[in-house]
C-alpha positions as CSV (number, residue, x, y, z in Angstrom):
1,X,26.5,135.2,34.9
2,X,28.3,137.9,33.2
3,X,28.3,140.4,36.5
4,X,29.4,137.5,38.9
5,X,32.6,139.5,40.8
6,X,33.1,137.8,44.6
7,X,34.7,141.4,45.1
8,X,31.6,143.4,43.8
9,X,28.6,142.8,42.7
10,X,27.2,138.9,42.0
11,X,24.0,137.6,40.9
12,X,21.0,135.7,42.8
13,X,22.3,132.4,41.0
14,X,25.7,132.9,41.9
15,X,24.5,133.2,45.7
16,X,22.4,131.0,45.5
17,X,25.3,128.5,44.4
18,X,27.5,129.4,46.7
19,X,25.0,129.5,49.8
20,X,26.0,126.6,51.6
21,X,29.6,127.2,51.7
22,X,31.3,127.2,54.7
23,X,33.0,130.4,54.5
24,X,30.4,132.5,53.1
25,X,28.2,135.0,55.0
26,X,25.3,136.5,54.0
27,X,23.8,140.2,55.4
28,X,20.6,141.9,55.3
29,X,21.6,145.5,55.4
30,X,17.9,146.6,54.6
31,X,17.5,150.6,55.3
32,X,15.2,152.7,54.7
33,X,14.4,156.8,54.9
34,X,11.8,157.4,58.1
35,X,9.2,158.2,55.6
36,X,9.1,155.0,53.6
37,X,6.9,153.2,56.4
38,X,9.3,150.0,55.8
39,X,10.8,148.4,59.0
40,X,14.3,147.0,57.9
41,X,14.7,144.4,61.8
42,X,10.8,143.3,61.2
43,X,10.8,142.4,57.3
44,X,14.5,140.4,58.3
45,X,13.0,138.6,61.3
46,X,9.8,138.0,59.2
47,X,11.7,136.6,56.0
48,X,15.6,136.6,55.0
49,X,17.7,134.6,52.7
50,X,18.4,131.4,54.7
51,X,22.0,132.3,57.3
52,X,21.7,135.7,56.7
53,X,22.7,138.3,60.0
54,X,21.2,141.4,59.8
55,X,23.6,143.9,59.7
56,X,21.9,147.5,61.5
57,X,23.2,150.1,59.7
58,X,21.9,152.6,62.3
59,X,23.8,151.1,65.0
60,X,26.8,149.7,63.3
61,X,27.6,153.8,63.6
62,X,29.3,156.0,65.2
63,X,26.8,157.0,67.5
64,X,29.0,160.1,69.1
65,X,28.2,161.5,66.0
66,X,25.1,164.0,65.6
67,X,25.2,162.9,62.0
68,X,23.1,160.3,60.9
69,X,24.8,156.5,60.2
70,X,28.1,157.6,60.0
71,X,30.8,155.1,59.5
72,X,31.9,153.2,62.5
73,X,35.0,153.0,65.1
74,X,37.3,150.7,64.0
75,X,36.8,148.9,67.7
76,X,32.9,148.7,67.2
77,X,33.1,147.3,63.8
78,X,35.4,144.4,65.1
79,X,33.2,143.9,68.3
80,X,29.9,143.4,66.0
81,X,31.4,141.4,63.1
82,X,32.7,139.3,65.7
83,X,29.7,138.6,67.6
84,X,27.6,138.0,64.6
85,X,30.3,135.6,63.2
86,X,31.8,137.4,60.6
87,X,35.5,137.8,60.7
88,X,39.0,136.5,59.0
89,X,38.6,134.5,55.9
90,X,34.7,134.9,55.6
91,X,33.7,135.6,52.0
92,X,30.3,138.1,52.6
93,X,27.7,139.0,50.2
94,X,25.2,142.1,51.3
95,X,21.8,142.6,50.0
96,X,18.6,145.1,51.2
97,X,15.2,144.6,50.9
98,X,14.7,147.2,48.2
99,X,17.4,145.8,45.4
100,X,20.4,147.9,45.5
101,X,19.7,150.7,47.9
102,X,21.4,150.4,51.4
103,X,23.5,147.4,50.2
104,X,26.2,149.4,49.2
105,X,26.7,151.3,52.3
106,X,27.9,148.5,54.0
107,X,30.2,146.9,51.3
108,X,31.7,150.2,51.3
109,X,31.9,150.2,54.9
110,X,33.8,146.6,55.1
111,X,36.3,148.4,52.1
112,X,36.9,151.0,54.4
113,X,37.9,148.3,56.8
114,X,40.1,147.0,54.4
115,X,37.9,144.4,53.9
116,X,38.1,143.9,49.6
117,X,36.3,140.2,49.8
118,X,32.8,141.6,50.1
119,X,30.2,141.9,47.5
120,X,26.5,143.3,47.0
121,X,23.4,141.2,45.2
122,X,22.8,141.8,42.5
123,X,18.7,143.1,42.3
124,X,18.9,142.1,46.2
125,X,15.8,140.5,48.0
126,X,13.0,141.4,45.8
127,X,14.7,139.5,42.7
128,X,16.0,135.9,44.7
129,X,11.9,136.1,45.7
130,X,10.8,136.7,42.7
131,X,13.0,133.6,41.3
132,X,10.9,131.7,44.2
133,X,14.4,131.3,46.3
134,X,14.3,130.0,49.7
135,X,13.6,132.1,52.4
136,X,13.7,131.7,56.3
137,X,12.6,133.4,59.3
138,X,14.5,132.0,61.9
139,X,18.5,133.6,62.9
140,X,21.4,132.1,62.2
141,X,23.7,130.0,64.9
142,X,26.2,132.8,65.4
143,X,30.0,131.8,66.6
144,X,32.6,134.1,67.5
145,X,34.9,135.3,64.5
146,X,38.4,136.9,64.7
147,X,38.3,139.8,62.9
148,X,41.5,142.2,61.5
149,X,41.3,145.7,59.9
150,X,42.9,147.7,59.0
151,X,41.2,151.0,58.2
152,X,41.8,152.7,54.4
153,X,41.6,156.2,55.6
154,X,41.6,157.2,51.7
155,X,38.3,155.9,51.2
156,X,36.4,158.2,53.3
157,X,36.1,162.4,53.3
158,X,35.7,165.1,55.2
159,X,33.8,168.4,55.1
160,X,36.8,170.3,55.1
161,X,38.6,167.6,52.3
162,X,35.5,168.3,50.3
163,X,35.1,171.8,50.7
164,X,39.0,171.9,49.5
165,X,38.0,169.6,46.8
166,X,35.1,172.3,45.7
167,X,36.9,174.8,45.8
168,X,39.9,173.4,43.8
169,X,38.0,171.6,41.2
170,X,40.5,168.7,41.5
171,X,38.0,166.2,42.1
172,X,34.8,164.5,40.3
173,X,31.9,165.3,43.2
174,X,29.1,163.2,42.1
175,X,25.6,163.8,44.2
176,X,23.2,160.7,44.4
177,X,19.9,162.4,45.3
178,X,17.2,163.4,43.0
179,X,17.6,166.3,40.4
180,X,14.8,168.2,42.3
181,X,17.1,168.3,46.0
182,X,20.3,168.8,43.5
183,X,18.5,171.8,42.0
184,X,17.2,172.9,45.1
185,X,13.4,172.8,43.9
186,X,12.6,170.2,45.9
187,X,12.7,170.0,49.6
188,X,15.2,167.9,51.8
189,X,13.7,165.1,54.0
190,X,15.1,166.5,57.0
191,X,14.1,169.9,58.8
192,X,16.7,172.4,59.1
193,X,18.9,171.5,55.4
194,X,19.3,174.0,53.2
195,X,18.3,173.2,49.5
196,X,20.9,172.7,46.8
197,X,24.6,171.3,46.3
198,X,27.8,171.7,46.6
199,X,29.3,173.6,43.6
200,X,30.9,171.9,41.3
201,X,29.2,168.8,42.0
202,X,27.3,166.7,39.2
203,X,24.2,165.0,39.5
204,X,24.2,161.1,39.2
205,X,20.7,160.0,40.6
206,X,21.6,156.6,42.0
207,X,18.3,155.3,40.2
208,X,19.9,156.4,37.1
209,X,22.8,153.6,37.8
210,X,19.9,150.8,38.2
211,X,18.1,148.7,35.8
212,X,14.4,148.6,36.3
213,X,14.1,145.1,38.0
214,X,16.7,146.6,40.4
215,X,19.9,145.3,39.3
216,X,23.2,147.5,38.3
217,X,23.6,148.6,34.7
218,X,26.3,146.9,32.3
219,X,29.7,148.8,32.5
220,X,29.0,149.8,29.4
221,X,25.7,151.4,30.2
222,X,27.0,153.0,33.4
223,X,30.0,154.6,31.3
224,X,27.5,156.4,29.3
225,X,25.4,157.5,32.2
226,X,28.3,159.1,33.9
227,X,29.1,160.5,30.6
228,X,25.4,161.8,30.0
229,X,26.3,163.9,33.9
230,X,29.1,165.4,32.7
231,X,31.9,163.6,34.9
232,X,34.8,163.6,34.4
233,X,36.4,160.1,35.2
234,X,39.5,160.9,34.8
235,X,39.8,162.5,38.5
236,X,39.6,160.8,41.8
237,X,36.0,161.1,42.6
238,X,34.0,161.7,46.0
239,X,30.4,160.9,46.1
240,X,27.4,162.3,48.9
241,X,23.9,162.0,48.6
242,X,21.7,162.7,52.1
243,X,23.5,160.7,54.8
244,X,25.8,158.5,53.3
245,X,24.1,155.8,52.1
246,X,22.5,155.8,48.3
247,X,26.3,157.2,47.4
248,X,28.1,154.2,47.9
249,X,25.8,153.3,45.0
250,X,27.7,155.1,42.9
251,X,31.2,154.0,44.7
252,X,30.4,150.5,43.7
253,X,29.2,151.6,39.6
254,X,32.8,153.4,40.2
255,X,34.6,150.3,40.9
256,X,32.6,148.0,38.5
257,X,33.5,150.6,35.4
258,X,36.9,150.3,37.0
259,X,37.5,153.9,38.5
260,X,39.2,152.8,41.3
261,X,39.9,156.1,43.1
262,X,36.8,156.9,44.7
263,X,35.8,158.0,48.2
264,X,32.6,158.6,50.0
265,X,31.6,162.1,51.8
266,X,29.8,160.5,55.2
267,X,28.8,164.1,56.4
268,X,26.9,164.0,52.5
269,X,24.4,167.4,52.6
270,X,22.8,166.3,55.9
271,X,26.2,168.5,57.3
272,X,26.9,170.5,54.5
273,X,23.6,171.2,54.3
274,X,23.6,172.4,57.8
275,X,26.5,174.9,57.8
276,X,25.4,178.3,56.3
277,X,29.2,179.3,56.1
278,X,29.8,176.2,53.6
279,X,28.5,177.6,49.8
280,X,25.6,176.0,47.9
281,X,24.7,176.0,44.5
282,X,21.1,175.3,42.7
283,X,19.6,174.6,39.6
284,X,21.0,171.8,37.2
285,X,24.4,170.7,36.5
């Protein structure tokens, strides 16, 4: 398949081909907001691609945090990786439950690590079970895994990197949620946010990135939709969307059109949101 990239993005047959190789490991990184109603641990334990871990993006955090899921200690990353058998040498493709929605999060989150040999599903769960793939519901023998990182402190911002960013219009700030919470017009998910986004930012709806069965758009296709936003791809860019997690979706269309120089806002508007000192902008782009 023409998307197969062991560093990106690979498809259901490619996975599929490759599933039974010793050094592959495959995680179910399933999340989902509070009000979907979906529990990502119950649908895993209940039916996963067969030697998949599940990979708990809540908890794989930094839980001194009061933000949401943000990226995780160095020390803690090691320490779960290596008890669920994922370390040196490992080759790991990540999927979710919903196609390509939390998936990304955690292939950014192994880049961050400096981990580069990690890729996402193409389309995900919903599209290896609707090619009648095998599917299991028992967890994988897990054995202890060295593990090294070595963090890429470049791939992550700040609020105060971002609000410099703003402010200087050096960057490409690209915003995942829906027009209506970029505008403003519609209200955020959690009590307390204010409405809007950060000025200067552009509006790239994640779901605009995707293909109706749930799989990435061409590199072609994605060119055009970041064109259609208005960004401008020739500076670094640093994507946000809630708390983190539907803007690595845009980190990995970043990478497959070849704009390497990319970073991820973990705050995202759940903090900047929260600060009435930081400025917001509404309406469209």
């Amino acid at each position: 398949m023409g998307c197969d990239d062991p560093t990106m993005l690979v498809s259901t047959e490619w996975l599929a081909a490759h599933l039974k190789d010793p050094d592959l490991r495959v995680l179910d990184a399933s999340w989902y907001l509070p009000g979907a109603g979906r529990n990502p641990r119950a649908e895993y334990d209940a039916a996963h691609i067969p030697g998949a871990r599940f990979f708990d993006i809540d908890e794989i955090a930094d839980l001194r945090s009061d933000m949401p899921h943000m990226a995780p200690p160095v020390e803690k990353f090691i320490a779960r990786m290596r008890a669920m058998g994922v370390g040196d040498g490992h080759h790991v493709v990540v999927y979710d439950g919903a196609g390509i929605y939390s998936a990304p999060r955690v292939w950014w989150t192994f880049r961050l690590m400096g981990k580069t040999d990690v890729a996402v599903l193409d389309g995900g769960l919903p599209k290896w079970q609707s090619e009648g793939r095998a599917v299991e519901n028992t967890p994988p023998v897990m054995r202890d895994r060295h593990m090294t990182v070595q963090r890429q402190a470049q791939l992550v911002k700040d609020v105060t990197e971002v609000a410099a960013a703003s402010k200087l219009g050096d960057h490409a700030i690209l915003d995942a949620r829906s027009p209506g919470r970029f505008a403003g017009t519609e209200p955020e998910p959690r009590p307390g946010i204010r409405g809007g986004h950060i000025p200067g930012a552009r509006n790239v709806h994640y779901e605009t990135l995707l293909n109706p069965d749930g799989t990435m758009k061409s590199p072609d296709s994605l060119r055009t939709v970041f064109a259609a936003a208005g960004v401008d791809l020739s500076k670094p860019a640093i994507t946000f969307c809630g708390t983190g997690v539907t803007a690595a979706i845009i980190n990995l269309a970043l990478e497959r059109i070849g704009h390497r120089d990319h970073a991820l806002y973990d705050g995202s508007w759940t903090e900047w949101g929260m600060y009435g000192d930081l400025p917001v902008a509404t309406g469209g782009a």
